[in-house]
C-alpha positions as CSV (number, residue, x, y, z in Angstrom):
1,X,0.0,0.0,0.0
2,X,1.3,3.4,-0.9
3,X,2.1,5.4,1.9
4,X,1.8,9.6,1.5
5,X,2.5,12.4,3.5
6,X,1.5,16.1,3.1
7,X,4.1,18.9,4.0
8,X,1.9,21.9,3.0
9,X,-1.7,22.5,4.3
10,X,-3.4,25.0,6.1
11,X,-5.9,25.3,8.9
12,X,-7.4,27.9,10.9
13,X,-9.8,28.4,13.7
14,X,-13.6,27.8,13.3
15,X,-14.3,31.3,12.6
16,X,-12.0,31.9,10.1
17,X,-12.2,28.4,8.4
18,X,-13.4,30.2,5.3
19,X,-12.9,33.7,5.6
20,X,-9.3,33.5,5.7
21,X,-9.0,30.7,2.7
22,X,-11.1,33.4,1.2
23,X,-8.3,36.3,1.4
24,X,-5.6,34.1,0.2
25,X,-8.0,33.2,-3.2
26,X,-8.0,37.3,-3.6
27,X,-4.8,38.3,-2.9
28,X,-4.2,35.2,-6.1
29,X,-6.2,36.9,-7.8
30,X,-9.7,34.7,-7.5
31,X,-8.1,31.8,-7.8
32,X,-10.7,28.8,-6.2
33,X,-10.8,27.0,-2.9
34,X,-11.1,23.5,-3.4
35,X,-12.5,22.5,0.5
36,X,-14.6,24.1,3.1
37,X,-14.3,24.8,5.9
38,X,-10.3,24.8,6.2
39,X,-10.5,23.2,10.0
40,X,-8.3,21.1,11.3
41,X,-11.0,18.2,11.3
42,X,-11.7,19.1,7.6
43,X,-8.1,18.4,6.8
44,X,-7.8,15.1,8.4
45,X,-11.3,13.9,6.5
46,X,-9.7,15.2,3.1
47,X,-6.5,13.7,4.0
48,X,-7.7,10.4,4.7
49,X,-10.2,10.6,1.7
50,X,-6.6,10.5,-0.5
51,X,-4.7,7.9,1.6
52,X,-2.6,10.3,3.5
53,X,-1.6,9.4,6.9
54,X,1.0,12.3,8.0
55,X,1.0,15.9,7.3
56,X,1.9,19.6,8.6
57,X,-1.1,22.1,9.3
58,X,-0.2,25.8,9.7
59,X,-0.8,29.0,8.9
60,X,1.1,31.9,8.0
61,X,1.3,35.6,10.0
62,X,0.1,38.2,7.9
63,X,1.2,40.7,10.8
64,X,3.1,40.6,14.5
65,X,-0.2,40.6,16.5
66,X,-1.3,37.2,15.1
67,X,1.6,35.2,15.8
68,X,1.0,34.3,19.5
69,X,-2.4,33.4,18.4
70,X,-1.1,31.0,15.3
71,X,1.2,29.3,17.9
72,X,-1.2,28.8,20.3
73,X,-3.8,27.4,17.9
74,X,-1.9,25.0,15.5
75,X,-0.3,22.4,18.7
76,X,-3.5,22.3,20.5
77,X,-5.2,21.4,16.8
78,X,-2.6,18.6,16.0
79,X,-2.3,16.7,19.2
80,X,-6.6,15.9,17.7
81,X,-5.7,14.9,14.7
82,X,-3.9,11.6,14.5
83,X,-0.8,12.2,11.7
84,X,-0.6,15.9,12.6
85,X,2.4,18.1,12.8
86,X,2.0,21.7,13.5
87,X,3.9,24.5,12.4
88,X,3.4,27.7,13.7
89,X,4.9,30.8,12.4
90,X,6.7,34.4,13.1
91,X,7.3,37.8,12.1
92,X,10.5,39.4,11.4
93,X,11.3,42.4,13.7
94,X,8.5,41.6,15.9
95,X,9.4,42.6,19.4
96,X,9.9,39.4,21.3
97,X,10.2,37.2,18.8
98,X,13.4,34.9,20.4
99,X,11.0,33.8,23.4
100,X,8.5,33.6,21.2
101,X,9.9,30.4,18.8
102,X,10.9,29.5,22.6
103,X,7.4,29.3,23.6
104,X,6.6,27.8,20.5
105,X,8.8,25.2,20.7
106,X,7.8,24.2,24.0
107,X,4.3,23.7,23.0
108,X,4.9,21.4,20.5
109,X,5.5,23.4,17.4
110,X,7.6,21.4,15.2
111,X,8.8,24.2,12.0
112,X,7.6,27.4,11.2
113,X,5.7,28.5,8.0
114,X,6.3,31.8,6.6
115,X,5.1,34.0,4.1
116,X,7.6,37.3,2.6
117,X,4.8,38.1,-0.1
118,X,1.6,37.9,2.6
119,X,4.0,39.8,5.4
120,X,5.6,42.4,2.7
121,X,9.1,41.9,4.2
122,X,12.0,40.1,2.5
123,X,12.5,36.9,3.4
124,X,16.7,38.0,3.6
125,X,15.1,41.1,6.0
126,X,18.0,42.1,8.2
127,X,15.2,41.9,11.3
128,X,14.6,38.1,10.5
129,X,18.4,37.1,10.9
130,X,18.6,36.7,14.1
131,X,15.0,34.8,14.4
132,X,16.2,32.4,12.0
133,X,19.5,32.0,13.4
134,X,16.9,31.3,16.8
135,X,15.0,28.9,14.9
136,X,18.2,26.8,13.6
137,X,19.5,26.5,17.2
138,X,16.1,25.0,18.4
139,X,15.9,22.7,15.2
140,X,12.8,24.1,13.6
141,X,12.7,23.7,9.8
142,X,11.4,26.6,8.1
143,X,8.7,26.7,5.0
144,X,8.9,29.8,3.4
145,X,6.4,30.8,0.6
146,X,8.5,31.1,-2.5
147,X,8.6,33.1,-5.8
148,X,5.4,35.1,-7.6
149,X,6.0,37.0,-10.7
150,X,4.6,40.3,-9.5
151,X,6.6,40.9,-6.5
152,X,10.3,40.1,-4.9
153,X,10.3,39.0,-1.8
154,X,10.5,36.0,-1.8
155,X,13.3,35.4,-4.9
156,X,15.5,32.7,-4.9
157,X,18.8,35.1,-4.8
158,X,17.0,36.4,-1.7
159,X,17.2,33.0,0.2
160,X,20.7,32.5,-1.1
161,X,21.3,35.9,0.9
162,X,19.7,34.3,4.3
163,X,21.4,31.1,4.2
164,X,25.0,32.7,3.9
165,X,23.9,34.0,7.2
166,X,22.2,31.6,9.0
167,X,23.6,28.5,7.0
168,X,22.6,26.0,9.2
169,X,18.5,26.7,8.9
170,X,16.9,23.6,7.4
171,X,14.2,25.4,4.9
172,X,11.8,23.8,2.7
173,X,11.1,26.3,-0.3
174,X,7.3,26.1,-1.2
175,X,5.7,25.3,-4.5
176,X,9.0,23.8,-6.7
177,X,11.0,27.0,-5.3
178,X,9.1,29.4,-7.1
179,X,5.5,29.9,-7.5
180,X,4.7,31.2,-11.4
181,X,8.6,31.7,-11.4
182,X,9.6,27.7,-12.3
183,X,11.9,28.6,-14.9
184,X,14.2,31.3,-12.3
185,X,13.7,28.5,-9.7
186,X,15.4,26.3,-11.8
187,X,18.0,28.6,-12.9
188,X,19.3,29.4,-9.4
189,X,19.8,26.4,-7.9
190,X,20.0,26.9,-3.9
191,X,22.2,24.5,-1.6
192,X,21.7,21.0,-1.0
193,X,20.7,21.6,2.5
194,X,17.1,23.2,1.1
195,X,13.9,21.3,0.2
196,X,11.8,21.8,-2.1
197,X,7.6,21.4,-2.3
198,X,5.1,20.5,-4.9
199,X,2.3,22.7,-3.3
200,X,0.0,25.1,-5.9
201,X,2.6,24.2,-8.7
202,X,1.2,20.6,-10.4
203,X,-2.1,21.9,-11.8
204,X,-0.1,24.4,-14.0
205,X,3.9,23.5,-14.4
206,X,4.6,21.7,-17.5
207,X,5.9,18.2,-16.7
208,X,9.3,18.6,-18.6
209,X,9.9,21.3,-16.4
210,X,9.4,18.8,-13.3
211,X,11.5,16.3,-15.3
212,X,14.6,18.7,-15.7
213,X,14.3,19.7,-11.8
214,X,13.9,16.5,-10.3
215,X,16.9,15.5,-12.5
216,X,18.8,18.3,-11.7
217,X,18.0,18.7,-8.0
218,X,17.4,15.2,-7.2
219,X,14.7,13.8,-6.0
220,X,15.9,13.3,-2.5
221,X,15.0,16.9,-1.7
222,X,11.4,17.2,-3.4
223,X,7.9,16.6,-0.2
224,X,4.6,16.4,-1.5
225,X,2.1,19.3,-0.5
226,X,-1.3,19.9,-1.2
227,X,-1.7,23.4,-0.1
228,X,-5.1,22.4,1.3
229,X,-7.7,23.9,1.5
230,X,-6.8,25.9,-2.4
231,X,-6.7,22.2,-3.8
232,X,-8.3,18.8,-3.1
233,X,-5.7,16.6,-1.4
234,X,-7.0,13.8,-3.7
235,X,-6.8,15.4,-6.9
236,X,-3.2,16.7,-6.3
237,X,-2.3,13.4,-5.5
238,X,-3.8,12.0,-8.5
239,X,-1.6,14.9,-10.4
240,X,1.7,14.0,-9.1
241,X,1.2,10.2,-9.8
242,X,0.2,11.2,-13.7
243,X,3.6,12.8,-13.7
244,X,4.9,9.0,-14.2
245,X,8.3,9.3,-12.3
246,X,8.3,5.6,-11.3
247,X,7.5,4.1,-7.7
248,X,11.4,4.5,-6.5
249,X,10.9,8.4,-7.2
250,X,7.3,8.4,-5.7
251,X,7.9,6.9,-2.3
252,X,11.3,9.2,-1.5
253,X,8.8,12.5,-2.9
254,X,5.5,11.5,-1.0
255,X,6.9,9.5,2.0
256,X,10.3,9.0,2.7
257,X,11.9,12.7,2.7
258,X,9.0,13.6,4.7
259,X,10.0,11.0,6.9
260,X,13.8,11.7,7.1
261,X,12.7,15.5,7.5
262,X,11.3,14.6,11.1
263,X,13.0,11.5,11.9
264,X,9.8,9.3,12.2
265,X,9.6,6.0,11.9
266,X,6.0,3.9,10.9
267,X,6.9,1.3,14.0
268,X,6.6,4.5,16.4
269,X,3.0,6.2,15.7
270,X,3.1,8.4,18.7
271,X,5.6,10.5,17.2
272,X,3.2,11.9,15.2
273,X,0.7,12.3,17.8
């Protein structure tokens, strides 16, 4: 049986299950929301619905005042969902921000998921050096939105900038490095160190394109993500299997990086609780 894991979906509080899934289709310009309401139980039913057992839920600061919130929410959400992992998230030059991703930690928060082009701050920001340098030392893997054609936060070159800092961050760059930027993702390969996600990008990127960065980049360092609730888990899954890259390829892509990533093992399932 194949096992699948999901390193990119979203959840939020009951009240804002669709009003904020709602704001993220505007700011892409109306682009559709596949699931309703985007709730942590939601996920898990969609999840399941696909065959996917493990998976990160977070959500992404838009602004300093909601991050306490975010980190307080996601943990509490995961330890109900069997297969959870939550991620919670920050925002550079907040005031507090090292206790913060201490707090964070100790509740059970697992990465971080930011978003430059949401938060209108660099991702290579001067004020987010030392909070990534924070979130290396306590071993939290960062996702960071990357890449959109109309702005430049979030720019390949820019993470290059951040990393020659803080070289020792483990990041996982969203949506094949490079949302609606493939072919500069491809041209600017980043270290060996940084992951890469499949999120918002199958429905769209040519598959020679996924060919010649799978090839290039190695599969090793490619997670499958839905970007729930903005597509169905199932029908992204069903997109990356049409891609044909054999069964080696799929299990390292939708299991065993994910895996290695947190260091879980299938014997132990209350690692994941």
């Amino acid at each position: 049986m194949r096992k699948v894991a999901d390193i990119h979906a979203h959840v939020f509080p009951e009240k804002l299950a669709d009003k904020a899934p709602a704001s993220i289709s505007a700011f892409y310009g109306g682009m559709g929301v596949a699931c309703h309401p985007a709730t942590p139980q939601k996920l898990a039913f969609y999840e399941q619905e696909a065959g996917i057992t493990r998976f990160v839920m977070s959500n992404s600061a838009t602004s300093a005042h909601q991050v306490r919130s975010i980190n307080d929410f996601l943990p509490r959400a995961a330890e109900t969902v069997p297969g959870a992992i939550a991620f919670g998230s920050i925002f550079p030059g907040m005031d507090g921000a090292i206790e913060e991703l201490e707090r964070a930690k100790a509740l059970g928060i697992r990465g971080l998921k930011v978003h430059p082009d949401f938060q209108k701050v660099p991702l290579d920001d001067p004020a987010g050096v030392p909070i990534y340098r924070k979130a290396a030392e306590l071993g939290l893997p960062v996702l960071f939105h990357m890449g959109d054609d109309r702005y430049d936060y979030s720019t390949p070159e820019r993470l290059m900038h951040l990393l020659r800092q803080v070289p020792d961050l483990q990041v996982i760059a969203a949506h094949f490095g490079g949302w609606r930027a493939w072919a500069h993702s491809y041209e600017c390969p980043l270290p060996s160190c940084v992951l890469y996600d499949t999120s918002s990008t199958l429905p769209m990127i040519p598959r020679g394109m996924v060919l010649r960065m799978l090839d290039k980049f190695g599969p090793e360092r490619f997670l499958f993500g839905t970007d729930f609730p903005m597509w169905s888990p199932k029908e992204e899954l069903a997109r990356f299997l049409a891609l044909g890259l054999g069964e080696d390829v799929n299990e390292k892509i939708l299991y065993g990086n994910f895996m290695k990533l947190f260091d879980l093992h299938d014997e132990d399932e209350t690692e994941v609780a």
